[in-house]
N, C-alpha and C positions, 0 to 999 in steps of 0.2 A: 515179688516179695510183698507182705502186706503192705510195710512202709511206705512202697512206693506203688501201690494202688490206694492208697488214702491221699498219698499228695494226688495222685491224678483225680480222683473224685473228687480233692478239694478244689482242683483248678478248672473241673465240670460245674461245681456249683458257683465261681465265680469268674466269670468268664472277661472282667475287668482287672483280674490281677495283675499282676506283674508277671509272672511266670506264665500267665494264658496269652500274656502278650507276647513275649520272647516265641513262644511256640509260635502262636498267630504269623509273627512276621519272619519267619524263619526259609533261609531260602531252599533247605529240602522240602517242606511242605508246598513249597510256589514251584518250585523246579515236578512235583511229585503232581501238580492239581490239576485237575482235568474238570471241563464245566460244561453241560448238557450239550449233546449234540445240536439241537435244536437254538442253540447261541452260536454255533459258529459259525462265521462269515460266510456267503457263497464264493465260489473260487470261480471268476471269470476267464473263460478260455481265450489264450491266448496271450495269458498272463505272466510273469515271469516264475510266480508260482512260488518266491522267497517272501517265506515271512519274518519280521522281528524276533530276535530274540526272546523279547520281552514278553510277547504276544501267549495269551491264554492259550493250550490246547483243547481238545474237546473231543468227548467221545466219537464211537462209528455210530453212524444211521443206522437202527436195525434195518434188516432184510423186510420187507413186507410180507405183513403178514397172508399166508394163503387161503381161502377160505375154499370150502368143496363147493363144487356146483349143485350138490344136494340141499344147500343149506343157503342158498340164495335165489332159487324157486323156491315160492309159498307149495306147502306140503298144502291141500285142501282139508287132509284126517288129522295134521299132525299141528305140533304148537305154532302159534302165530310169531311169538318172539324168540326162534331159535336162531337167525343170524345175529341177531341183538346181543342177545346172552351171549354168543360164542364172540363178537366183538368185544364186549364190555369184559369177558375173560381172560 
């Protein structure tokens, strides 16, 4: 409803409000947050493997990525920085 995308735009442009705070602290959004894979704790084997309640979850590790073996030999004809490019893509 328009209404209520102008209150939420209002509560995007002030992100100290009262109402940006209720959302903030609201336990669907904490039950709902998930924070980079690369924050989450390593799991030591051996371990009981229970975590806190409380405790942040956090995304999966993507898969690594595969790169062709054509593309990790220097081509001699061909461009110099095509592992690069396809890295940095």
């Amino acid at each position: 409803m328009p209404g209520e995308q102008k209150q939420f735009m209002k509560v995007l442009q002030d992100p100290t409000s009262e109402l940006a705070r209720q959302l903030l602290a609201s336990d669907e959004l904490e039950n709902d947050l998930r924070g980079p894979w690369w924050e989450a704790s390593v799991t030591v084997e051996g371990g009981t493997g229970s975590e806190p309640a409380s405790r942040r979850r956090h995304g999966l590790r993507p898969d690594a990525l595969r790169i062709p073996s054509m593309l990790v030999k220097p081509w001699p004809s061909g461009p110099s920085l095509t592992y690069n490019i396809c890295a940095i893509w």
